[in-house]
C-alpha positions in Angstrom: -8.5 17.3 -0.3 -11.6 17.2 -3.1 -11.1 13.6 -2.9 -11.7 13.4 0.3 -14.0 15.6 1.1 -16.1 13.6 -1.9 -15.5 10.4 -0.1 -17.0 11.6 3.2 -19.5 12.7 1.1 -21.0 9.6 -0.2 -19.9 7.7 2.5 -20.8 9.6 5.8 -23.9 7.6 6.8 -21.4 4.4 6.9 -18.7 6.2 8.6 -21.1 7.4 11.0 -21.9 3.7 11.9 -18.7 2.4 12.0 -17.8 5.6 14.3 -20.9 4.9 16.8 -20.1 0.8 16.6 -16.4 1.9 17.5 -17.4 4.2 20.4 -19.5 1.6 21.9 -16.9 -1.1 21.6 -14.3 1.2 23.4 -16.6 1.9 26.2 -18.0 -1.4 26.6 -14.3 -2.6 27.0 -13.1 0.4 29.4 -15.3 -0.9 31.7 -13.2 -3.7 32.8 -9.9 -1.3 32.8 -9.4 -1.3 36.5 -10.0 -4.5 37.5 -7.3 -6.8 38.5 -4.7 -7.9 35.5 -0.7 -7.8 34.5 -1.2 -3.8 33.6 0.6 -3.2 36.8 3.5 -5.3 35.9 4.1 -4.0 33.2 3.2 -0.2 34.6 6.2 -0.4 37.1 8.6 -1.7 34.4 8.1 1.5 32.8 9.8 3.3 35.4 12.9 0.8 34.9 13.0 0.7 31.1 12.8 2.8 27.7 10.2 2.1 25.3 12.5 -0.2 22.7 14.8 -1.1 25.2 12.3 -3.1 27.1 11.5 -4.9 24.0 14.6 -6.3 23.8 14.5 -6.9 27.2 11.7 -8.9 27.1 12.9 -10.7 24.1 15.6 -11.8 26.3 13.9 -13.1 29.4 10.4 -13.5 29.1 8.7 -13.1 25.7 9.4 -12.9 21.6 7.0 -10.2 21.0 8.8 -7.0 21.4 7.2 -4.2 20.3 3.7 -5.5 21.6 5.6 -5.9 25.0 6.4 -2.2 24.7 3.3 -0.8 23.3 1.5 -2.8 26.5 4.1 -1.2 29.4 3.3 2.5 27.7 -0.2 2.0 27.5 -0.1 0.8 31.2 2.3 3.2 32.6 0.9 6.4 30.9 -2.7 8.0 31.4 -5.6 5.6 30.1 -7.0 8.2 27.9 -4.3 7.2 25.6 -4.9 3.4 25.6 -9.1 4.5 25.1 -8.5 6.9 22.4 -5.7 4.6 20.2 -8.7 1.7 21.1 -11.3 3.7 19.1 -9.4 4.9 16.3 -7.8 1.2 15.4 -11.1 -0.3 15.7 -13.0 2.1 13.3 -10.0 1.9 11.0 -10.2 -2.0 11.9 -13.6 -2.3 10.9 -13.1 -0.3 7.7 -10.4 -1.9 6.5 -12.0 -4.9 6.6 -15.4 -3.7 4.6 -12.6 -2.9 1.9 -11.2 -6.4 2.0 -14.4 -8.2 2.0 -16.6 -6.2 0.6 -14.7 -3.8 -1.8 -17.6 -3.9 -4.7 -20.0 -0.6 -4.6 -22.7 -3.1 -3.8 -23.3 -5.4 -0.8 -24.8 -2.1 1.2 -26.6 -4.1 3.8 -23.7 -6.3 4.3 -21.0 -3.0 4.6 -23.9 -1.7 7.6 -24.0 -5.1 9.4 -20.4 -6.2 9.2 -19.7 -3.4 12.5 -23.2 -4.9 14.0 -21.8 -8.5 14.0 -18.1 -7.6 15.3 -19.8 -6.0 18.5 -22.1 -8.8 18.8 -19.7 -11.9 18.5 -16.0 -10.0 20.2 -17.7 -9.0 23.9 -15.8 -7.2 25.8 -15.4 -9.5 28.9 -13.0 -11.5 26.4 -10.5 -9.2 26.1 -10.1 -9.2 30.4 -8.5 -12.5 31.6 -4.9 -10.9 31.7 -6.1 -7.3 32.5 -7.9 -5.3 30.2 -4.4 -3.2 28.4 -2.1 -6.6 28.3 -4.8 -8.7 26.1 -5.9 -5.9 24.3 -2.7 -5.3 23.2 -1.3 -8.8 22.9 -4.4 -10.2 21.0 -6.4 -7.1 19.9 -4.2 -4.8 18.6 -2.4 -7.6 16.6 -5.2 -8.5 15.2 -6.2 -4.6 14.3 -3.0 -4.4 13.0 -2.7 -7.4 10.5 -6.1 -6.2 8.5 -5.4 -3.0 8.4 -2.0 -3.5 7.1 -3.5 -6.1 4.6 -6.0 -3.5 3.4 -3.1 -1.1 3.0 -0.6 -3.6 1.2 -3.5 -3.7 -1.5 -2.9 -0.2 -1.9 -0.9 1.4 -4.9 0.9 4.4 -2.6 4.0 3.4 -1.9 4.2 5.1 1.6 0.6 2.7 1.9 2.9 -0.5 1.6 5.4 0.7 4.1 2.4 1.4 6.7 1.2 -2.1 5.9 4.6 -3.3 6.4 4.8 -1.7 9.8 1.3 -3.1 10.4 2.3 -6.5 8.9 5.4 -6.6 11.3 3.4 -5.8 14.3 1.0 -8.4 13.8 3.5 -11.2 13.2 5.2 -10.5 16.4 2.3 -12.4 18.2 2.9 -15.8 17.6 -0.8 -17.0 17.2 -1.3 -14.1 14.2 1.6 -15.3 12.7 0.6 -19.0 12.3 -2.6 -17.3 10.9 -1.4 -15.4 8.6 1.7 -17.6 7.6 -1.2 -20.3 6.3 -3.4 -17.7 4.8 -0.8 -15.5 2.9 1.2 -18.6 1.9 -2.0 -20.0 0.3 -2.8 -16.2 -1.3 0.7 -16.5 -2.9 0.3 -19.7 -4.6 -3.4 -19.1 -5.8 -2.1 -15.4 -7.1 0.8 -17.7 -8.5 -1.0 -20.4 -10.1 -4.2 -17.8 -11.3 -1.3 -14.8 -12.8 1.5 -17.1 -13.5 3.5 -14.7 -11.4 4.4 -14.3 -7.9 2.9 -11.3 -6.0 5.8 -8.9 -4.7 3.7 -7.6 -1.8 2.4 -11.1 -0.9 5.8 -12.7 -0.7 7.2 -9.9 1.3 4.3 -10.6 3.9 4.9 -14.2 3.7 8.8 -13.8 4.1 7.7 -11.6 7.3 5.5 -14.5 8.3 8.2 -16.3 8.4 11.0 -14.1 10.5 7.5 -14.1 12.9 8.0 -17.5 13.5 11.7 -18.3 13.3 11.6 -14.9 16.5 9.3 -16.4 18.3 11.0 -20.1 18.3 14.2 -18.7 18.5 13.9 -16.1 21.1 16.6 -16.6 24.5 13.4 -15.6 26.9 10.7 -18.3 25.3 13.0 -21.1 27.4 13.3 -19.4 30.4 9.2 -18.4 30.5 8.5 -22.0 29.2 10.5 -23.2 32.0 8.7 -21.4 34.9 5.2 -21.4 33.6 6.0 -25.5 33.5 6.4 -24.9 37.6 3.3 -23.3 37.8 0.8 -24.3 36.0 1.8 -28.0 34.3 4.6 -29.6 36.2 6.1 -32.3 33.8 5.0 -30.6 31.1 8.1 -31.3 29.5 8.1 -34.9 29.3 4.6 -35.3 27.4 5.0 -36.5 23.9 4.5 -33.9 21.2 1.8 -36.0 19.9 -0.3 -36.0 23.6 0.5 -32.5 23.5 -1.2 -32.0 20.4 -4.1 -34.1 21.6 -5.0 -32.6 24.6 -4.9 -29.3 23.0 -7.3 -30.8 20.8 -9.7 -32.5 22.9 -9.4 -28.5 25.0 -10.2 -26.8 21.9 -13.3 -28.7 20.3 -14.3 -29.2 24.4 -15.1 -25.2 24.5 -16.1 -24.9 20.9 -18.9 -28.0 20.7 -19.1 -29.3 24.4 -19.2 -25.7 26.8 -20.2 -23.7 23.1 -18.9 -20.8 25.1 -18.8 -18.6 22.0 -21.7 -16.8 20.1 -19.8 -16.4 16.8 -19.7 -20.4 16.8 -23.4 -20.6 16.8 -23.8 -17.4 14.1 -21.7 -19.3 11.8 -23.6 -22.6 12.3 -26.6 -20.4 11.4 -25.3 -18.7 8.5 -24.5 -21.8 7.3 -28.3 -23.5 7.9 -29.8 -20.1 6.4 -27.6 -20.4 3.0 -28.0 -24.0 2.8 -32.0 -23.4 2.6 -31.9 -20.5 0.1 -29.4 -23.0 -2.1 -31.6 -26.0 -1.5 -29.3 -28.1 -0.2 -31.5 -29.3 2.5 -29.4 -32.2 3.5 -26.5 -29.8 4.7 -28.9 -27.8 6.4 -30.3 -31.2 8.2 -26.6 -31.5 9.0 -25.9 -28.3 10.8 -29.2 -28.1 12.5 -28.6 -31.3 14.4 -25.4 -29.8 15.2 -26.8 -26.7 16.5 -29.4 -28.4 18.1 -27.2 -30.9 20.0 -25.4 -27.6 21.2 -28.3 -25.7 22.2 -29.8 -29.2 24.1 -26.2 -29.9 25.6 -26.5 -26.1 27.3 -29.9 -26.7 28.6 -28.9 -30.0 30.4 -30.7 -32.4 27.8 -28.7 -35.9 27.2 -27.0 -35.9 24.0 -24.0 -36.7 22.2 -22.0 -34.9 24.6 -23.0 -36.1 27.9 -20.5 -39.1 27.4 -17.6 -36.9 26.3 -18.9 -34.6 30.0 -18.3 -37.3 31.6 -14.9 -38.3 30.4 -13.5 -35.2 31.1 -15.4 -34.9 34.4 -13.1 -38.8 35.1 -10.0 -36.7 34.1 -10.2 -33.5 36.0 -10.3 -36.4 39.1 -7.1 -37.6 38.6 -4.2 -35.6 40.1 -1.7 -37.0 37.9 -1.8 -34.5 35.0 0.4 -36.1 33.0 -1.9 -39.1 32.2 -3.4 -39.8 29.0 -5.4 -42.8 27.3 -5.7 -42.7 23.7 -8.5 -45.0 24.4 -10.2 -43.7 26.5 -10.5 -40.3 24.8 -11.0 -42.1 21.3 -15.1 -41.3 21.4 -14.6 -37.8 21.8 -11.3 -37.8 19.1 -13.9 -39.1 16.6 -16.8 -36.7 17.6 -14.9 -33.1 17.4 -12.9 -34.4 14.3 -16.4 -35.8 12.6 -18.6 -32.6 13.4 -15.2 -30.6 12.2 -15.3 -32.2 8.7 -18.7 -32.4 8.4 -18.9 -28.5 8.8 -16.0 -27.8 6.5 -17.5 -29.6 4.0 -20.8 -27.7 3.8 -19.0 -24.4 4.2 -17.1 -25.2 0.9 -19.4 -26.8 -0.9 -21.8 -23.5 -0.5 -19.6 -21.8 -2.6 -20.6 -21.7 -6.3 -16.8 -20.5 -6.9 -14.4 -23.4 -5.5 -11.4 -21.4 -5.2 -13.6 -19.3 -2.9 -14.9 -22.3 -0.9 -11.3 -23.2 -0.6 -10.0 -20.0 0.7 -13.1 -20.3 3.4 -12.1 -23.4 4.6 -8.2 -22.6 4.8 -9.0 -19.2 7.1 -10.7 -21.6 9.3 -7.9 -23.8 9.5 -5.4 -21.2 9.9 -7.5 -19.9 12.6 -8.3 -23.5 14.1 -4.6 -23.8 13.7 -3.5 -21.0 15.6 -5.1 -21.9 18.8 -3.5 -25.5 18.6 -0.3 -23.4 18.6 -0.8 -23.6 22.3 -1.2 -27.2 22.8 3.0 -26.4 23.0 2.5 -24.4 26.3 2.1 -25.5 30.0 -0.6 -22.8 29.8 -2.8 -25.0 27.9 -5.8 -25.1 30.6 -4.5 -21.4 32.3 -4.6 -19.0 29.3 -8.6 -18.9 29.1 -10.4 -17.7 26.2 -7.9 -14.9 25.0 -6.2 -17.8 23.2 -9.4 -18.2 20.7 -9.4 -14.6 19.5 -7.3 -15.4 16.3 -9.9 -18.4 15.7 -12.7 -16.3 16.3 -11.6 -13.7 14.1 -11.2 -16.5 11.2 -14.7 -17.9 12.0 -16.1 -13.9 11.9 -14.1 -13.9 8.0 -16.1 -16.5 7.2 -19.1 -15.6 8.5 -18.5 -12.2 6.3 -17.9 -14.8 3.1 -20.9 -16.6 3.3 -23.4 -13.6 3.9 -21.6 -12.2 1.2 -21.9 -15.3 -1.3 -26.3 -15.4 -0.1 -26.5 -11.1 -0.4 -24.7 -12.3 -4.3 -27.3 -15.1 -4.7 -30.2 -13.4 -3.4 -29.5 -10.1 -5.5 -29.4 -12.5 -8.6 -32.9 -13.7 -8.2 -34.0 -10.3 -7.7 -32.6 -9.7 -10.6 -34.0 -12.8 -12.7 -37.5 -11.9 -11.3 -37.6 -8.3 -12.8 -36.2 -9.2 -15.5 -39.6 -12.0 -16.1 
């Protein structure tokens, strides 16, 4: 109790914030809670079904994420004071956990205040609506709540911490996007603690064995055919016969065509200036050339200008003409193929090679491929064009991470010099 009670202490200003950042989140997002969405579904299987036993339920006809199909028909059955009040305390526990993660040093002040700023500013709330407020919170949010704070709590020495994080861990990996996500970024946490301790990390191993089960569910699952089937009907008829590699393609060409060619998410452009902003304090001026005509071609490409875009517009502008869905032209999408994949590299490049540490450039660039990874995870579903933006929210949490990363490496640079100038 001391301990606690000395924690508040010296911490309440912070906790304060990360309480008022909470509360606005919460009630930004409740104002979408009675529009139109799947809560209703799922708010009359209640009446049919028990808590776990719609889980497996689910599992057997429509979906391979279990609890989170449960934890969205209570939250849509019951009285939404629940679903507001379990929203607030995950995200204040969200955003504190993940202070600790990134910013676990008694330093980085500024950075520990802004990190709640930033969330609000890049996660609006309209992107948590497209299904219904409760069904993406819960299938997107929540998981993602989940899988920091149980990393911050598997980090823990309390043993009844690691079985929380467990639970958390398990949670998160029932959502097949989070798992791809954190299947690449624990598996590469295990070999760098592995090749850096000559040992392999218990806790880390568990959580990548979990990864694992997340996946083997989620491919294996009796209800994944049968939704795969009908969601072919309804939104991508023939579906089924597209290669694997047009598959991956056109989930390809979708992803880079909202990230660069729409640029319909903030956090994109906060990283690209992030990036510009370190490059200048490090002097490397020719990455900051690099991501400024980036930017710039984005920012022109939104005001109507002609750019490097307008010719990819138009392609896809060709495309959405033709009725036959199933056609593709390697061809004729080859132009915008070598555009997304050149501004890709280009912008991994700089983001690692701002690190002075490597290993830290390297772990930068692998959450962003984990992330980038886990929305071509639905390049495999008919849904491709129908699932809107809730299908980015794993990517846009690993572009926040990295965001986080490289404010953090400038706050450790800029502190330096500080530093180096008193000390003259």
């Amino acid at each position: 109790m001391e301990r606690a009670k000395y924690f508040i202490k010296n911490n309440y200003r912070l906790l304060l914030l990360y309480l008022l950042i909470s509360t606005i989140f919460t009630l930004e997002l409740i104002v979408y809670i009675n529009d139109a969405g799947d809560q209703t579904i799922f708010a009359n299987e209640l009446k049919k079904h028990g808590f776990f036993e719609f889980a497996i339920y689910r599992y057997q006809t429509w979906s391979s994420r279990l609890l989170i199909e449960s934890v969205t028909m209570f939250m849509s059955g019951h009285h939404y004071i629940i679903f507001d009040i379990s929203l607030l305390g995950f995200t204040f526990f969200f955003l504190y956990a993940l202070k600790q993660i990134i910013f676990p040093e008694k330093n980085h002040l500024y950075l520990k205040y802004s990190l709640p700023i930033i969330f609000i500013t890049v996660f609006p709330g309209v992107l948590f609506t497209s299904a219904g407020l409760i069904p993406t919170v819960t299938n997107y949010l929540f998981p993602m709540f989940a899988l920091v704070i149980g990393w911050y709590l598997l980090n823990q020495k309390n043993k009844f911490s690691v079985l929380l994080a467990f639970i958390a861990i398990i949670f998160a990996f029932m959502q097949e996007q989070f798992t791809v996500l954190g299947f690449i970024i624990i598996g590469f946490l295990l070999i760098s603690e592995f090749i850096r301790n000559k040992k392999i990390n218990a806790k880390y191993l568990g959580a990548f064995i979990v990864s694992i089960l997340g996946l083997v569910s989620a491919a294996l699952a009796p209800g994944s055919d049968i939704r795969l089937s009908r969601e072919i009907a309804t939104w991508y008829p023939g579906f089924n016969k597209l290669p694997l590699i047009t598959k991956l393609l056109k989930g390809y060409l979708e992803t880079n065509r909202v990230l660069f060619t729409t640029a319909e998410f903030n956090i994109f452009l906060v990283l690209l200036l992030t990036i510009i902003i370190l490059s200048i304090i490090k002097r490397r001026f020719f990455s900051a050339f690099m991501i400024s005509s980036i930017l710039y071609t984005l920012v022109i490409n939104k005001l109507g200008i002609s750019n490097w875009f307008t010719a990819v517009q138009k392609i896809i502008a060709s495309q959405n003409a033709r009725t036959n869905q199933l056609y593709f032209n390697i061809k004729e999408n080859l132009y915008p193929l070598i555009i997304y994949t050149a501004l890709l590299l280009i912008i991994a490049t700089v983001i690692f090679c701002l690190f002075e540490e490597k290993v830290k450039g390297i772990t930068a660039v692998v959450i962003l491929f984990a992330g980038y990874a886990s929305r071509m995870l639905v390049s495999l579903s008919p849904t491709i064009y129908a699932s809107q933006l809730r299908t980015y929210i794993p990517l846009l949490f690993a572009i926040f991470v990295v965001v986080l990363l490289l404010l953090k490496e400038g706050y450790s640079l800029f502190k330096n010099s500080s530093k180096l100038v008193k000390s003259q």
